[in-house]
Every structure is written in structure tokens, then in C-alpha cells.
C-alpha positions as CSV (number, residue, x, y, z in Angstrom):
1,X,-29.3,-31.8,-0.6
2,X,-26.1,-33.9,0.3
3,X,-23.2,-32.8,-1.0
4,X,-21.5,-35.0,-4.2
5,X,-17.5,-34.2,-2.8
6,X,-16.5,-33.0,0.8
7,X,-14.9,-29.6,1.3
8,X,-11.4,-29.7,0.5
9,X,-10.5,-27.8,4.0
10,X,-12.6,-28.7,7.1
11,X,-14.3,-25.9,8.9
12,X,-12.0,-24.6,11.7
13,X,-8.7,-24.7,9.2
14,X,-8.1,-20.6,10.3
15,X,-10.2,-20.1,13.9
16,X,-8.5,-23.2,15.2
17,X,-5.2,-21.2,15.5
18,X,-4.2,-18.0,16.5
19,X,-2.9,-16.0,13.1
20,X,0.6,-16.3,12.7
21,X,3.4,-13.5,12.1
22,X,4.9,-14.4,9.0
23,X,8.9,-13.8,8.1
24,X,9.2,-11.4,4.6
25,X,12.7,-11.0,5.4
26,X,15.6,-10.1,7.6
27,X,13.5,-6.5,7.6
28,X,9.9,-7.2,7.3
29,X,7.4,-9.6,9.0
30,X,3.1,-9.9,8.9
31,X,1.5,-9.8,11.9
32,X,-1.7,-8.9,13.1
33,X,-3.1,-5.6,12.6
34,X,-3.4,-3.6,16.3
35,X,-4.8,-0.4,17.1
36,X,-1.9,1.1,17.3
37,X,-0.8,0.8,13.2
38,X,-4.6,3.0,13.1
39,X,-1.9,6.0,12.0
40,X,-0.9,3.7,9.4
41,X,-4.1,2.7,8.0
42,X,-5.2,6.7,7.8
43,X,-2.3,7.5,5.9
44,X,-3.4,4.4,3.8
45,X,-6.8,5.1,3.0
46,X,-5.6,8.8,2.5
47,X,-3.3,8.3,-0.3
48,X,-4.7,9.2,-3.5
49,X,-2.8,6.4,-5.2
50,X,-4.4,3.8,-2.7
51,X,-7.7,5.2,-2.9
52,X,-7.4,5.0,-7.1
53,X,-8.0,1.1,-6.8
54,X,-10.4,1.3,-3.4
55,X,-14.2,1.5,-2.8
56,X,-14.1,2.8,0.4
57,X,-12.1,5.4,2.4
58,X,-11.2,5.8,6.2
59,X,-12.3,8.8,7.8
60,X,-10.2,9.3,11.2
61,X,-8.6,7.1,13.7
62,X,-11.9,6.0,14.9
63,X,-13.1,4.4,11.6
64,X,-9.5,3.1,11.1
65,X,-9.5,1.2,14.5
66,X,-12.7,-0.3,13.5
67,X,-11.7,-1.5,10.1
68,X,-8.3,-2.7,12.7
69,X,-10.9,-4.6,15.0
70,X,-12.6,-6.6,12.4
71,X,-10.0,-8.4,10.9
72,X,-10.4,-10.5,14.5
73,X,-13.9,-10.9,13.4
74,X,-13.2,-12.1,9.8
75,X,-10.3,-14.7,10.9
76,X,-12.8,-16.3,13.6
77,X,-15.7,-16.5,10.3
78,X,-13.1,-17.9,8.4
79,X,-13.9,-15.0,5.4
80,X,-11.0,-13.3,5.1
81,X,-7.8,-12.5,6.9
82,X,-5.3,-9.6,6.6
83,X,-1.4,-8.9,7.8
84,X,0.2,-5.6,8.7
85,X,3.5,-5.4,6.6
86,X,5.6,-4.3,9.2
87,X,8.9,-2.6,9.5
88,X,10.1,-5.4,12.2
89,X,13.0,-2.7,13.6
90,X,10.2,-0.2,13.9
91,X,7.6,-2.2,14.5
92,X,5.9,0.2,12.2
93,X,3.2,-0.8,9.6
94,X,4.4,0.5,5.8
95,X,1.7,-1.9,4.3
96,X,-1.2,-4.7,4.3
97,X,-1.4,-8.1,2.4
98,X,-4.0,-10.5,2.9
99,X,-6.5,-13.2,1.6
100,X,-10.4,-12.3,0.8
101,X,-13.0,-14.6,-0.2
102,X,-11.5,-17.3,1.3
103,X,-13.5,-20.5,0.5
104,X,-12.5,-23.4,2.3
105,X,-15.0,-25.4,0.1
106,X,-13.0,-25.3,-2.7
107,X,-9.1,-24.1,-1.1
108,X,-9.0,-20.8,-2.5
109,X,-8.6,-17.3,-1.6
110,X,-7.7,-13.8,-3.2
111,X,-4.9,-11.8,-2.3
112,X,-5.2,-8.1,-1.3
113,X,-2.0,-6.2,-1.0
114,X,-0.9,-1.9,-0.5
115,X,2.0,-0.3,0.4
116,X,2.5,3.5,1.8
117,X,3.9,5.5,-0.7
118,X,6.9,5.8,1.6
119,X,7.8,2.8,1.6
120,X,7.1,1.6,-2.5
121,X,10.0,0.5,-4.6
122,X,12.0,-1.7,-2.5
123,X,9.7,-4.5,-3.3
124,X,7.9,-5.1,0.0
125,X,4.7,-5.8,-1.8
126,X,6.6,-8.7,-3.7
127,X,8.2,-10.1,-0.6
128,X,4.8,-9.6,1.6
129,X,2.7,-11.4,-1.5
130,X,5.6,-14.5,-1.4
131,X,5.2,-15.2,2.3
132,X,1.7,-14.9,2.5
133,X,1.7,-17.4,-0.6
134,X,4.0,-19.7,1.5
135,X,1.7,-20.1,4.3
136,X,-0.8,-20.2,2.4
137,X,0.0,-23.3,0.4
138,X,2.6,-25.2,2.9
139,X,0.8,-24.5,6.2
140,X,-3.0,-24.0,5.4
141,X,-3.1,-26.0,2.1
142,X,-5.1,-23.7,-0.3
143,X,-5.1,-25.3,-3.9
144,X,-5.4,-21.6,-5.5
145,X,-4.6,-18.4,-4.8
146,X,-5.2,-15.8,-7.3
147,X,-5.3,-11.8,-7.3
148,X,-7.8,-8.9,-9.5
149,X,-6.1,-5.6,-10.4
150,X,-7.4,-2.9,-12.8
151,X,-5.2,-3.3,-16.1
152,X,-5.1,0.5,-15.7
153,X,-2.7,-0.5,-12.1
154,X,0.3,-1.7,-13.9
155,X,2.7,-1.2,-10.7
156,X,-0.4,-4.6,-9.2
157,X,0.4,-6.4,-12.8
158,X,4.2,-6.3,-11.4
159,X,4.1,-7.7,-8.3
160,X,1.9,-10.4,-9.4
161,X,4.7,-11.3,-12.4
162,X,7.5,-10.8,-9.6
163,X,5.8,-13.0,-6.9
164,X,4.9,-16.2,-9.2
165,X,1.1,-14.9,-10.0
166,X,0.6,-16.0,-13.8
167,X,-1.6,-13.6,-16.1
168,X,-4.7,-15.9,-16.8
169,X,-6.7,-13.4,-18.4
170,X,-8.9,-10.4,-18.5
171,X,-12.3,-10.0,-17.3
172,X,-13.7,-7.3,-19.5
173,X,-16.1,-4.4,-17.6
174,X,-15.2,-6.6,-14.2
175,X,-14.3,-3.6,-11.4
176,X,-16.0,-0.7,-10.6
177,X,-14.2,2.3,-9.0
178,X,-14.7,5.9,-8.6
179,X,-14.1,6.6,-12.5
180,X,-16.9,3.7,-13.8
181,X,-16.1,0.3,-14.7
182,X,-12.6,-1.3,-15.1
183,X,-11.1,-4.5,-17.5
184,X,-9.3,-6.8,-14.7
185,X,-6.1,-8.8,-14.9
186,X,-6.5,-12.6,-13.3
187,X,-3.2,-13.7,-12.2
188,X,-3.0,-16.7,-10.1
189,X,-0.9,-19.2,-8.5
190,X,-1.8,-23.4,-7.7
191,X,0.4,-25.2,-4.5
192,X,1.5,-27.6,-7.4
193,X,3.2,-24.8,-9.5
């Protein structure tokens, strides 16, 4: 069946180019995840706090190198696409931010974001969430981002206000984690806004 409109972003908008490192500030940057930051993403995954609003859970460096490796894999399909927030005079990764779902059908993707408890409340999830928006809307050209937190996860509700991300409602019964099913926030953002 022919389609009645074209896709708003043509197939190739992410694979085309290599992912970018993105400036936060004059402290943090996104880059790609390596196998190196697998320390990182164990400490991540191990964090009762980050596991609260996560289905899955990393069981040793080899498991977190793997979940590392297929970011690659996820960028080239065009599905989904994540960033290390790094400590750039460290080069040490204190968090992740990135885009699921990605439809380049329609423009739009959902953001993802964690910090390390060592790292919260200095507003690096804010400042990661704001570039990634940046590039997202002035270099790739997504119509919509938007992000789905628990209302249970008011510290999420937060940086969503801070970076920009309007509440647009709640999906009642929408999330399921470890305790049963969750009401969800909607925030979101459009490039015209």
C-alpha cells in the first residue's frame, strides 16, 4: 500500500554519520559509550535507585560490555542511540542520556537519561537532557521529543521541568516495574517551542 505522506526524515538521517560528542558544558560532554566506561555501567545498573525505575539489571563486566557494544548496533538500525555523560577532565562516565524509539517516520524519539548517585545534584541530568535536545532538534531535525517517568520518580518530573519538557499528562496503569504497574508523567518538547 503506497504511502499517503513521505517520512518526515529519510532513512540514513543517524547511520550516515558517525555519532557525535556533544558539549554539556565547560565540564561535561556525550560521547559514545566504550568498553572501558563497563565500570561505570555496573555501578549503574547496581544502584538500587537506578534499578527502582529499570526492567533489567547488569550482571558483571561481561554483560555490561555487551549492553556497551550494542549501542553501535542500534545507531547503524536507526532505533535508538545513547551518550555516556562524561566527566570530560576524567574522561569518566557519571551518567547516560539518550533517544529510544526513534521513528524517523514521524521525527520523534524518547529520551532516556541516569546519573550515578555520585554524581546527582549538580544538575548533570538537566544539562545532558538540554544538549541532547539541541542536537536533536538543530542538527537531526526531530519534530518531538518527549520523555515517560513513573509519577512515583519525582527527582525525572524535575529534570523534565528544568530542561524545557512540558507535563502533557498522565497515562494511568502505563509502566510496569518490579513493584506492578505505574501511572506515567508525559512531558515533551516540539523544535518550534
Amino acid at each position: 500500500m503506497p504511502l499517503l505522506i513521505e517520512p518526515v526524515l529519510p532513512a540514513g538521517t543517524f547511520r550516515a554519520a558517525k555519532q557525535p560528542c556533544l558539549i554539556v558544558d565547560d565540564r561535561f560532554v556525550l560521547r559514545p559509550w566504550c568498553a572501558d566506561d563497563a565500570e561505570a555501567v555496573e555501578a549503574a545498573f547496581a544502584c538500587p535507585a537506578i534499578q527502582r525505575w529499570h526492567v533489567r539489571r547488569v550482571d558483571g563486566a561481561d554483560e555490561a560490555r555487551t549492553w556497551i557494544a550494542g549501542w553501535a548496533q542500534r545507531w547503524a538500525e536507526e532505533t535508538d542511540a545513547s551518550w555516556a555523560v562524561v566527566d570530560a577532565r576524567e574522561d569518566r562516565a557519571v551518567g547516560q542520556v539518550g533517544l529510544r524509539a526513534v521513528s524517523l517516520f514521524e521525527a520523534s524519539a524518547q529520551l532516556s537519561y541516569w546519573v550515578l548517585p555520585s554524581a546527582r545534584g549538580a544538575g548533570i541530568a538537566g544539562g545532558a537532557v538540554a544538549a541532547l535536545t539541541r542536537w536533536a532538534f538543530e542538527t537531526v531535525r526531530l519534530n518531538r521529543l518527549f520523555l515517560l517517568h513513573s509519577t512515583e520518580n519525582p527527582a525525572s518530573c524535575r529534570v523534565a521541568g528544568k530542561a524545557g519538557y512540558g507535563l502533557e499528562g498522565t497515562l494511568r496503569s502505563s509502566m510496569l516495574h518490579a513493584d506492578g504497574w505505574h501511572d506515567v508523567h508525559l512531558h515533551a518538547r516540539l523544535r518550534s517551542d
